[in-house]
N, C-alpha and C positions, 0 to 999 in steps of 0.2 A: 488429441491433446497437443498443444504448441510446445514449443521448445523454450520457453521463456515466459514468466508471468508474475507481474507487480502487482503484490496485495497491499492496499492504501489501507488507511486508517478503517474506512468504513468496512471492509473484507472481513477483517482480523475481528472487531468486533462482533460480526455478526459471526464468525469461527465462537469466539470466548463465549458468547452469551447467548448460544443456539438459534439465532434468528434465521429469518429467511436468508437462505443464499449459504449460510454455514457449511451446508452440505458441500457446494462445489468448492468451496475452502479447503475443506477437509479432504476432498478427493482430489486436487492439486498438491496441498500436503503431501499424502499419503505417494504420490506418484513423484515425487521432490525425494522425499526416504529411499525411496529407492532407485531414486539416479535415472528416472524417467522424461526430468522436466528440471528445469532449474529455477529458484523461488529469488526475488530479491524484494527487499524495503526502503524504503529511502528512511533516515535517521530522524527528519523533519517527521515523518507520520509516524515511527516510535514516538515522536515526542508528544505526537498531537492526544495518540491514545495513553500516553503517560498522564497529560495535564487533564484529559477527561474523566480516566480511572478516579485519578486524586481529587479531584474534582464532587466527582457523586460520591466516591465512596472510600478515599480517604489516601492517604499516602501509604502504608502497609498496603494495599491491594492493587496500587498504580504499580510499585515496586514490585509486588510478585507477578503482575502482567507481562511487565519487563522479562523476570527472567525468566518466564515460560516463552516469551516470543523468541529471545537469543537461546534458547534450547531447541529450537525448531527446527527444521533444514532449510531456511530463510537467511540468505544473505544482506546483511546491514549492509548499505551503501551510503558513506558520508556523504555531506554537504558540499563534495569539492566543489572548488571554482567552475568548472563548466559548467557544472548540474545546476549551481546557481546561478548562473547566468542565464541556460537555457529555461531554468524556472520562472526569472527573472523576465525574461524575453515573453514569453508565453503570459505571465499577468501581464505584462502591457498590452496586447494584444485578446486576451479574454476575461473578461468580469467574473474569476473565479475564486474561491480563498488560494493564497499564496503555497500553503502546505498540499493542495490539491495539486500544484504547478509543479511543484516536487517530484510526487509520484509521476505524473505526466513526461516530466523531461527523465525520469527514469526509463519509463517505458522508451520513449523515442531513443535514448542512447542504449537500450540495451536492447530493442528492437524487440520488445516484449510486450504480450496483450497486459493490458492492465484490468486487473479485477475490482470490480467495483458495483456499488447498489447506489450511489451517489448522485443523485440530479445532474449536477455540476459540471459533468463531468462529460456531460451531452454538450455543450458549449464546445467541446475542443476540436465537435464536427472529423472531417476525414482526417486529420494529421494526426490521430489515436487511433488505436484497436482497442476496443474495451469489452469484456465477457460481464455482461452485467448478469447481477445477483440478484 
């Protein structure tokens, strides 16, 4: 298990809603609780799985999403200036959604694999480490 690991939008929900790949979610989780691994998010993919939640199934369930992700041992990591720029940097150079760019310039500055079951996410070639789901 790596010393570092950025669960994106696509991770988490496949955690919440048992899908394929939950399990290694859950087993990162679980290895985070107890000070094995260190978890983080970028704020951009809370948000993504906010407006999804609210989306299909309504704003009471986006919001209890929320607080079950900030009860986790998942560190939120804002939007600061570098992270957008490096996010920033990375859409100009790959045809990917911008929130995707996010978790990616997370993983490069925290030198962390990023978890993912995401297509997209194949685009970012060597300059990511990704544990796909």
């Amino acid at each position: 298990m790596d010393n570092a690991y950025v669960l994106d939008s696509y991770a988490m929900i496949a955690h919440f809603e048992d899908e394929t790949g939950g399990d290694q979610v859950r087993k990162v989780l679980k290895a985070a609780g107890a000070g094995k691994t260190k978890l983080y998010m970028s704020v951009i993919n809370l948000g993504e799985i906010y407006y999804s939640t609210c989306r299909e199934r309504g704003r009471e369930k986006a919001r209890e999403a929320v607080f079950l992700i900030r009860h986790l041992p998942v560190t939120i990591v804002d939007a600061e200036i570098e992270i957008t720029l490096e996010a920033a940097e990375l859409k100009s150079v790959h045809p990917v959604a911008y929130a995707d760019c996010f978790a990616a310039a997370l993983g490069i500055r925290k030198k962390a694999t990023v978890i993912t079951g995401d297509p997209e996410f194949e685009r970012f070639g060597k300059v990511l480490k990704i544990e796909w789901i």
